[in-house]
Each structure stands twice: as C-alpha cells, then as structure tokens.
DRENLO-77825 format. One line per 3 residues: number of its first residue (from 1); their letters; for each residue x, y, z of C-alpha. Coordinates in steps of 0.1 Angstrom, whole numbers. Layout:
N
NUM	A	X Y Z  ...
This chain:
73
1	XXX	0 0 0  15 33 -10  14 63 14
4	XXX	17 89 -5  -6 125 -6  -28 135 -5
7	XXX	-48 121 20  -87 132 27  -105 136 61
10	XXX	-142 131 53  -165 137 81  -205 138 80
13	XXX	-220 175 102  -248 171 115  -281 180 94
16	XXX	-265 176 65  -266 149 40  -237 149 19
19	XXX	-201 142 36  -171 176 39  -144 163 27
22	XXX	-106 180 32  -72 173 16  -41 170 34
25	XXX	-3 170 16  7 140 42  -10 115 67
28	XXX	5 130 95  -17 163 91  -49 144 81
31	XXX	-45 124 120  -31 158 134  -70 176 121
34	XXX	-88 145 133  -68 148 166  -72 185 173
37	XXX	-110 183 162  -122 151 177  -145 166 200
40	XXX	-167 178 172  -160 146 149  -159 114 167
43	XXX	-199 120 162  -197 130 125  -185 94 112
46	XXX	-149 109 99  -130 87 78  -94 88 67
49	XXX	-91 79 31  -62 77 5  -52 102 -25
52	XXX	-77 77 -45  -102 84 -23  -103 46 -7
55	XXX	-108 42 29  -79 42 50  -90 43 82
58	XXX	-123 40 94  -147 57 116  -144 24 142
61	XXX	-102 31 138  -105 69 146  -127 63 177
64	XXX	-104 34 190  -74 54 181  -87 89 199
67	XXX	-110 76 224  -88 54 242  -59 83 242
70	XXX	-52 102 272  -61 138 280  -28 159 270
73	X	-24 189 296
C-alpha cells in the first residue's frame, strides 16, 4: 500500500446529508486535524481515506485510536 498524498479527512455534520471532505499533503496532518478536532467529529463518522479516495482508516479506527488516548495537559 502506497502512502503517499494527499490524504482526505471526510466527516459527516450534523443535518447535512452529503459528507465535507478536506485534503491534506501527508498522513501526518490528516491524524493531526482529526486529533485536534475530535471533540466535534468522533460523532460525524470521519474517515481517513487515500489520494484515490479509498478508505484508510475508518470511523471504528479513529474512535479506538482517539477515544482510548489520554487527556494531554
């Protein structure tokens, strides 16, 4: 599996009924948006998906990933 850019966060808001979707250059910054926002998106379904647009990582993933992780002070 290549990992190589762009990667894609795609999350689902609430009321809405198509997906956002937002690039990233690396994998690293895709995780580091999910991380910073997961407040708001661990109930908006986000995905991480590849530059062909093919799940990566999945809404299960992100919450087992972000949920389990510790507070940071």
């Amino acid at each position: 599996m290549s990992q190589s850019g762009p990667f894609y966060l795609r999350w689902r808001p609430a009321g809405t009924p198509a997906p956002e979707l937002e690039k990233f250059d690396d994998l690293d910054a895709a995780l580091d948006a999910v991380e910073a926002r997961w407040a708001t998106l661990r109930d908006q379904a986000p995905q991480v998906l590849d530059a062909r647009k093919v799940l990566l990582l999945s809404t299960d993933e992100l919450r087992g990933e972000f949920d389990a992780a510790p507070p940071e002070e």
